[in-house]
N, C-alpha and C positions, 0 to 999 in steps of 0.2 A: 573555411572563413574566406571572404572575397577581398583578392586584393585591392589597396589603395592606393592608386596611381593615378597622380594629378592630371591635369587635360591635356590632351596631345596637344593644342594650339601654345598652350604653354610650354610646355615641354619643348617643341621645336622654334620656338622666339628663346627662348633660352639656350638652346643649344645655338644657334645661328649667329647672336651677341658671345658669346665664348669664344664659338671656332673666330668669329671674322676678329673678335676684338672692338669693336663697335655696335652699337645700339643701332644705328644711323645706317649702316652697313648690310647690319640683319634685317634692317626696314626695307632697304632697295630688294635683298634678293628674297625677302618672303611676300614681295609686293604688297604691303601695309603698312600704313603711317609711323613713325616714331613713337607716335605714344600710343600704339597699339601695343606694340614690341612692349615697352616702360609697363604700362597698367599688367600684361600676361606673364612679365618678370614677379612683379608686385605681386599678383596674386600666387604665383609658384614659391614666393618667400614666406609668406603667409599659410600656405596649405604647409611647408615642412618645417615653418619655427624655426629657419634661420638665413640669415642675410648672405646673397651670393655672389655678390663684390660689392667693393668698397672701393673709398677715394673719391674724390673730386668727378662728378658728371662728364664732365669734360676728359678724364683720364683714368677710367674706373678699370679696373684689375679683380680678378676673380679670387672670393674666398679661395680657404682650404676648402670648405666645403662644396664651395660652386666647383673647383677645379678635381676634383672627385664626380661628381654628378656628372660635369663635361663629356668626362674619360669615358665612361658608360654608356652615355647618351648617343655621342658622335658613334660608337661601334651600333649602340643597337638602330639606329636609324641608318647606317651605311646596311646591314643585315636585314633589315626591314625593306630596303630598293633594290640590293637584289633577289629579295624570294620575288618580290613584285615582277619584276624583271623577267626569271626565270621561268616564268607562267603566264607571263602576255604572250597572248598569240595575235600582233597586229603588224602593222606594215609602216604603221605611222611611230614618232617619237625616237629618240637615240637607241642608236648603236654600238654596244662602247666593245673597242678595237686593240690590242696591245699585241704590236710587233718592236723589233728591234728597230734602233733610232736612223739607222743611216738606210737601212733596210726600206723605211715612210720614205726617208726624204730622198733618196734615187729611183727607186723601185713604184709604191704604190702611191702618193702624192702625185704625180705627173699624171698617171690614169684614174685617178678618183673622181675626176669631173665626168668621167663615160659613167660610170654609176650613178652619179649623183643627178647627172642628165636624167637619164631611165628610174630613179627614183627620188625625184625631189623632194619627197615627205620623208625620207627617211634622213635624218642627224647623223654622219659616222662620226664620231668619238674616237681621238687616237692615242693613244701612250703608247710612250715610247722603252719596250721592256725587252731582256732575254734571258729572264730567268724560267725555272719551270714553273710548268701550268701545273695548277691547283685549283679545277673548277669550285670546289665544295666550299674553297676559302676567298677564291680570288672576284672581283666584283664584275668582269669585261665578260663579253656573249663570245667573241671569237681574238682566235692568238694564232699568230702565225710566227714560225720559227723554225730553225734551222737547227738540223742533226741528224740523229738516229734513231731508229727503234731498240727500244719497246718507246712508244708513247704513253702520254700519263690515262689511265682508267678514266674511265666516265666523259670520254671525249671521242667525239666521232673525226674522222682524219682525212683530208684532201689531200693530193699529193699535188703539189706544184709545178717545181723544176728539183733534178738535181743541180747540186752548187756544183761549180768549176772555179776553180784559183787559178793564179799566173802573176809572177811579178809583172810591174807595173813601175814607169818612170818617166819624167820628163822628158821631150826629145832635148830639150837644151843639155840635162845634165850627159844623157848619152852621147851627144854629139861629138865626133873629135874620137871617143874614147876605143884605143885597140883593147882592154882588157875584159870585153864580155858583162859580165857583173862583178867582178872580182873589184875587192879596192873602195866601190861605194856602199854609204853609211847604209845600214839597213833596219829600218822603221818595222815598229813593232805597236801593237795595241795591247794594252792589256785586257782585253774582251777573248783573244785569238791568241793567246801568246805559242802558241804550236802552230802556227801557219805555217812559218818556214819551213818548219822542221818535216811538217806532215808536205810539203809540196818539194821539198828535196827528195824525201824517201820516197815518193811516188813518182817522181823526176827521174831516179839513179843521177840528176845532177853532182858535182860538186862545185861549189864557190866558196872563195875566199872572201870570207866579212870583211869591211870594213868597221867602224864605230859601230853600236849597239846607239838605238834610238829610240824609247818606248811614251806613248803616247795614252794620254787616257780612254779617249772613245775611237770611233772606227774614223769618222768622220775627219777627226783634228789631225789623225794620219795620210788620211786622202789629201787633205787639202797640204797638207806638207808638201806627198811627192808630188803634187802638179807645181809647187814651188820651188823644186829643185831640190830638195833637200835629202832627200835620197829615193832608194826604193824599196817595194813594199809588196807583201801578195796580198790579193784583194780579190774577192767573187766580183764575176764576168757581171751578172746584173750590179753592182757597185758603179762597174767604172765603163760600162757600152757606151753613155753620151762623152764624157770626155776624152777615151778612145775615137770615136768617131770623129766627133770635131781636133782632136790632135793635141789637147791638153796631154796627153798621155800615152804613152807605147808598151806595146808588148812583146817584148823582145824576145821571149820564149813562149807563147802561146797560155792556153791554159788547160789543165787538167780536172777529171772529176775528182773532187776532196774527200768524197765517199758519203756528204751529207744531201741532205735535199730540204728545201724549204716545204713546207705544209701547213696548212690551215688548219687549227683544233677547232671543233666547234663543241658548244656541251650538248651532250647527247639525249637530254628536252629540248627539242629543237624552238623557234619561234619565226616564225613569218620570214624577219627582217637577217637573223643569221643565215638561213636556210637561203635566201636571194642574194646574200652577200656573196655565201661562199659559191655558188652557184657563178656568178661575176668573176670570183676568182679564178676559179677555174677556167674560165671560156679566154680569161687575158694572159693568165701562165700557157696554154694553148698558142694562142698566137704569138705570145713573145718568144716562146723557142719556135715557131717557125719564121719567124722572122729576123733574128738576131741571132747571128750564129757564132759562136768567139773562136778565134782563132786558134789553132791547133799549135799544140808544144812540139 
């Protein structure tokens, strides 16, 4: 028996009015009138015999039953862009990209204009993530991320740089100071909460804590210690511009952490990951010969 499945055009004005929460909203991004949207609702209420919000025009809210339909819809059309995705082979249209947050904003943001120079047709698409990859599940072409192997299955693997760590602090709060690092507060992320611990034990350092400081992302920590507020360890690509310019010092150098940043790409290659990661590589290249962090 052949299924009966209303028309995609309604279907996705339906869905677009749900997720945005607007008629008017779903108009702008499916590039069609308002009462385009309105008629392709009307007729999706009419093919399943029941109404899929209610309320006032002006402030309509989704049935039970539209909010049901929603839930389904939204996943099989996100599963539907990327099988599409995953079997374009072109050079043109998005790239969608998920590294860790501080990781874009120091590291690959500053260089993404040399890419985007040599490929203007291609969109890179960034989120900001460091959880593990799951191509089969997850929707982005390419992940780059920091650890170790084993790497996840069905992902082919660029190797970067390895990470290097090294506390990190202001020259104001160091300044004056005979006790080493001993005595200042010591900033913590909750993304890293083994930094110190793993860059003592690779150190043979010891210091004496001061306060315990924990912060939520990598980021909200950096910018602490260039405020003084204590110190911190941190990978050498994190903190090379504001070392250099002197927001920051290194008073012990830094160490390898034993991870290394890499690029997953899913192992159906397409045009645009394959010239991405290819980029990648050629700038993690140059930037360890270039940028060299100082030794512990």
């Amino acid at each position: 028996m052949a299924r009966r499945i209303p028309s995609l055009n309604a279907l996705r004005s339906f869905e677009a009015a749900g997720r945005l929460g607007r008629m008017t909203l779903a108009a702008e991004e499916l590039n069609v009138t308002h009462s385009a949207v309105s008629r392709q609702i009307q007729h999706l209420e009419n093919v399943l015999g029941i109404p899929l919000f209610e309320g006032p025009k002006n402030r309509l809210r989704l049935t039970e039953g539209g909010a049901t339909l929603l839930s389904g819809l939204t996943a099989a059309f996100d599963q539907m862009d990327m099988s599409v995705r995953s079997v374009a082979d072109t050079e043109d249209g998005p790239l969608d990209v998920s590294c860790p947050g501080t990781f874009t904003m120091r590291w690959l943001i500053p260089r993404l204009y040399r890419f985007q120079a040599e490929y203007p047709d291609i969109e890179v698409r960034l989120s900001a993530s460091s959880k593990p990859v799951d191509f089969s599940r997850d929707g982005f072409d390419v992940a780059i991320r920091v650890g170790t192997a084993p790497w996840p299955d069905g992902a082919d693997v660029i190797p970067l740089f390895p990470e290097q760590t090294g506390p990190v602090l202001a020259p104001s709060l160091f300044a004056g100071s005979t006790q080493d690092l001993d005595g200042f507060p010591q900033l913590h992320t909750r993304t890293r909460l083994r930094a110190w611990g793993d860059w003592l034990a690779r150190s043979g350092r010891s210091i004496d804590p001061g306060p315990r400081v924990e912060y939520e992302h990598f980021y909200f920590m950096l910018e602490a210690a260039s405020a003084g507020l204590g110190v911190c360890v941190a990978p050498w690509p994190y903190v090379t511009d504001d070392i250099r310019f002197g927001r920051l010092m290194a008073t012990h150098g830094f160490l390898e952490s034993g991870h290394e940043y890499v690029a997953l790409r899913r192992a159906r290659r397409n045009r645009k990951s394959v010239l991405f990661c290819d980029w990648l590589h050629k700038e993690a290249v140059a930037y360890m010969g270039s940028s060299v962090p100082p030794q512990g």
